[in-house]
Residue, then its C-alpha position, 0 to 999 in steps of 0.5 A: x328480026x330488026x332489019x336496018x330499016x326498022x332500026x332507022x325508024x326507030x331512031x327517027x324521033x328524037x327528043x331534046x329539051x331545053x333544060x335538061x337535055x336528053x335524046x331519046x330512042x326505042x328503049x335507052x334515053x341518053x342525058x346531053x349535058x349543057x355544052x355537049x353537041x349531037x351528031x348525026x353519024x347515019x346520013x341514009x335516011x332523013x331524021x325528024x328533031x323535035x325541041x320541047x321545053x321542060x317547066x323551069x321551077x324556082x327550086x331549080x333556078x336556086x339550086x342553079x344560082x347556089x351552084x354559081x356562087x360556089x364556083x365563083x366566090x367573090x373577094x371583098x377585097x375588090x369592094x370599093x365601098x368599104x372603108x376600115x376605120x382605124x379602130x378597126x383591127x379584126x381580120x375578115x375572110x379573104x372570100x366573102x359575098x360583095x357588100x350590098x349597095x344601101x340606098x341613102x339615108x332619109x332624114x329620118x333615118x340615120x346612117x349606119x355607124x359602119x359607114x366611112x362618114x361616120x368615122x369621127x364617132x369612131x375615132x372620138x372613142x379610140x385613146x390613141x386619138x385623143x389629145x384632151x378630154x372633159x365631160x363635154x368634148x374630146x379633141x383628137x387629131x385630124x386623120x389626114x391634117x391639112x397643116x402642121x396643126x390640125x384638130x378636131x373638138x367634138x362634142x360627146x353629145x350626138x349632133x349630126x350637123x351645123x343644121x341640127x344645133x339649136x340655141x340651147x347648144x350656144x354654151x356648148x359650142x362656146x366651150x368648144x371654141x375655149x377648148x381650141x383656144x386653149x389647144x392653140x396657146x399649148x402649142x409650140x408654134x403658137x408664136x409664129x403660126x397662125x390659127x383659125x377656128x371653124x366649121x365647113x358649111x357641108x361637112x364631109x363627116x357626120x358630126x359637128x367638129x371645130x376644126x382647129x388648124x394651123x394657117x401654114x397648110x404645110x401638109x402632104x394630105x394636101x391634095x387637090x383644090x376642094x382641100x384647099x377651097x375648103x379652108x381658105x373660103x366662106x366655106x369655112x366658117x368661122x366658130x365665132x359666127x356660128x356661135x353668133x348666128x345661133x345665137x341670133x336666129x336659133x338656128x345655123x344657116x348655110x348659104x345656097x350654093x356654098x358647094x360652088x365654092x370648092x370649084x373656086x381658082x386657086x388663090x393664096x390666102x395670104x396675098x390673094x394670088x392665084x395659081x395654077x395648080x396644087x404643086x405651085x400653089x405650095x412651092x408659092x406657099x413657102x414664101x410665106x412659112x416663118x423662118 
């Protein structure tokens, strides 16, 4: 006959793991779930707990981690990184993994076409963009235009960079500049606004593009002091010397420090007084629109 005493000894060991929690005792063992707590109902006689860790195998750290990520789906919507480009129409789910972090790209490996810098190669193919075209360039309009008239020549041929031209494409960037010229002597405005042609030293976008825009810089997508610097700097250079560098060294050059002068005051282009800020800087621009 079990007496109380042998009872009490019997459940004097117990057993839980760190893994998969259990406590054992004489026949019956009783699983603890991850949360559950122990009590100790019997205070009469004292207990011995002992605590031994079960082997964790990669299998069950698998089976851990697939159980987390289908408790705890993520939105892509909270994904920073991804840019849509505007040819770019197809609805994805509203629950999908983040998008992996890519390290950047060497100089021997190319971005991927799904990157935001490589959005110009996108639109050059999109119809809706395009305002000409030949068998060697297109002109479209510049998404986000930093004056009334703002366009963007580009070259069929791929040509990542100012620093990738060489003197064989002379003759393309020449047609480029007669294509602008031609953009410009079309426009309705052309009597009374003034255009400059050229390229920014560290372009944003991959691909060379001439930009080819109006000196009215009347735009909404005119924001901050780098869109402004942009244009109204030696960081915009000129189409005729580039055209004239290359043709001089066979290569493009862009000067050291040329990021510094995005960080440049605020000064019209026109009469060279600086202003304080973006809003002044446009009401201060307004007296010198034609009327």
């Amino acid at each position: 006959m079990w007496t109380m005493w042998s009872w009490a000894k019997a459940i004097r060991l117990l057993v839980l793991t760190s893994y998969k929690p259990h406590v054992t005792h004489l026949y019956n063992q009783v699983t603890i779930k991850p949360g559950q707590r122990l009590y100790m109902v019997n205070q009469m006689y004292p207990y011995t707990v002992k605590f031994t860790e079960e082997t964790f195998t990669a299998r069950s750290a698998a089976e851990g981690s697939k159980a987390s990520k289908r408790a705890h789906p993520m939105s892509c919507e909270g994904n920073g990184e991804k840019i849509k480009s505007p040819a770019n129409t197809t609805s994805t789910s509203d629950v999908s993994p983040p998008a992996k972090k890519r390290p950047p790209p060497g100089p021997d490996k190319p971005e991927s076409a799904g990157h935001w810098s490589q959005g110009l190669k996108v639109s050059m193919q999109d119809p809706k963009m395009q305002v000409y075209k030949d068998d060697r360039v297109v002109v479209i309009k510049d998404m986000y235009p930093k004056a009334r008239y703002h366009w963007l020549v580009l070259p069929w041929d791929s040509i990542s960079s100012l620093k990738a031209l060489r003197p064989e494409h002379v003759d393309l960037l020449k047609h480029m500049q007669r294509v602008g010229d031609q953009m410009v002597q079309q426009c309705r405005d052309a009597h009374k606004l003034h255009f400059r042609m050229g390229y920014h030293a560290i372009p944003s976008m991959s691909h060379v593009h001439l930009h080819v825009i109006s000196q009215d810089f009347d735009s909404p997508c005119l924001k901050n002091k780098k869109h402004w610097n942009s244009f109204t700097t030696d960081y915009f250079v000129e189409s005729q010397d580039v055209v004239a560098m290359l043709e001089r060294d066979g290569k493009v050059t862009v000067k050291e420090g040329a990021s510094e002068l995005l960080k440049l005051p605020l000064r019209c282009h026109v009469c060279r007084k600086e202003q304080p800020t973006i809003p002044k800087l446009k009401e201060h621009l307004r007296t010198h629109l034609p009327a």
